[in-house]
C-alpha positions, 0 to 999 in steps of 0.5 A: 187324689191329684188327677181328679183335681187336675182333672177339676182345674182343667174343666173350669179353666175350659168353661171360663175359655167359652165365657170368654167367647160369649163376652167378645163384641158385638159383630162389625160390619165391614164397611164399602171404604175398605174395599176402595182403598187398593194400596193398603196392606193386609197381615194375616195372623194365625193363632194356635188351635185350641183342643178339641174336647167336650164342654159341659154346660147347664147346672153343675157343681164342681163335683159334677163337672168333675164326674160328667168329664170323666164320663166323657173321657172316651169322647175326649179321647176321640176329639183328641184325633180331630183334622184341624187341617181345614184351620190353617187353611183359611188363612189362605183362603182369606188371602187368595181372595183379598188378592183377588181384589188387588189388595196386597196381602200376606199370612204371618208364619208364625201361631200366636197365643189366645190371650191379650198380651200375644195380641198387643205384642203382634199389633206393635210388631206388624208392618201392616195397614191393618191386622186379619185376625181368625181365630178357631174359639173352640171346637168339639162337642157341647152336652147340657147336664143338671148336675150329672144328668145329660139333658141330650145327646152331645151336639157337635160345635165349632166357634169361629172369630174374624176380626180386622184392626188398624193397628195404629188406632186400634179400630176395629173394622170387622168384627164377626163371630160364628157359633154353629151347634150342630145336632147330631143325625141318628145314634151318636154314641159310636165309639170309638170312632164316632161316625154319626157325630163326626159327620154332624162336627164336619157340618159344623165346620163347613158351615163356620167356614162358610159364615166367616168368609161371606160376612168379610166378603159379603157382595164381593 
């Protein structure tokens, strides 16, 4: 009896995680005065990777999400073995572009945890003008049930959060978050290794990447 509540505890836990996403502020344009000052320092943070699974949205009791995870668990299986290379990459990315622009800019080596007192903990600590936050939300599959009964084929879906803090005043000077459900080409269930969805997940990706680093470097 203890893995299906285990199983049942983690499942809630995940769908209060993509709430939560659903809650954040609304997206900060950044403004030109940015860009104007070339003496400024940028901290660019890292945080963990969250695991890459299958949601489960739509009308479900806590037996149902129960019954639709382990109905999954062969698609969470493959999730598990998802490349989160291109993840730590975009720090990079970030920085290599903000230097393009002669602002002196740095990656912070350590990973924080998603939550509020890793984030008050790294805006104390840094010596920095102003903290570069990107955040992978979450990433893997998202399918709609009624109940027990899938309403489609899993999408694949990655959420992506940018957000740039004075660290002193807490303001917020950008602030952009990227949700991108990608449909999946022909005949998704292909295990175990899931071609036609992994193409439709790297679509994704690609396309949250691309977002993120247009809205900060918009003109630029």
């Amino acid at each position: 009896m203890k893995l299906p509540i285990i199983r049942l505890v983690l499942i809630v836990l995940s769908m209060g995680l993509f709430i939560g996403c659903a809650q954040q502020p609304r997206n900060v344009q950044l403004s030109e005065n940015f860009w104007q000052n070339k003496n400024q320092k940028i901290a660019i943070a890292s945080f963990k990777a969250p695991k890459p699974q299958v949601r489960t949205v739509g009308a479900q009791g806590l037996l149902d999400l129960a019954v639709n995870t382990t109905m999954n668990s062969g698609m969470n299986t493959f999730l598990k073995r998802t490349d989160l290379t291109w993840y730590k990459e975009i720090n990079s990315s970030f920085a290599n572009r903000l230097k393009e622009h002669t602002i002196k800019t740095s990656v912070l080596p350590q990973e924080f945890e998603h939550d509020k007192k890793s984030r008050e903990l790294l805006l104390s600590q840094v010596e920095a003008d102003k903290v570069l936050t990107l955040e992978l939300r979450a990433i893997g599959a998202r399918r709609e049930y009624y109940s027990i009964i899938p309403k489609g084929a899993p999408e694949a879906f990655c959420v992506l959060v940018g957000e740039l803090i004075d660290p002193k005043d807490k303001k917020v000077w950008w602030h952009h978050e990227v949700v991108i459900v990608q449909p999946v080409q022909g005949a998704w269930d292909q295990g175990p290794n899931y071609p036609n969805f992994t193409n439709a997940l790297n679509v994704a990706v690609n396309e949250a990447k691309q977002e993120i680093l247009d809205s900060f470097f918009s003109g630029k």
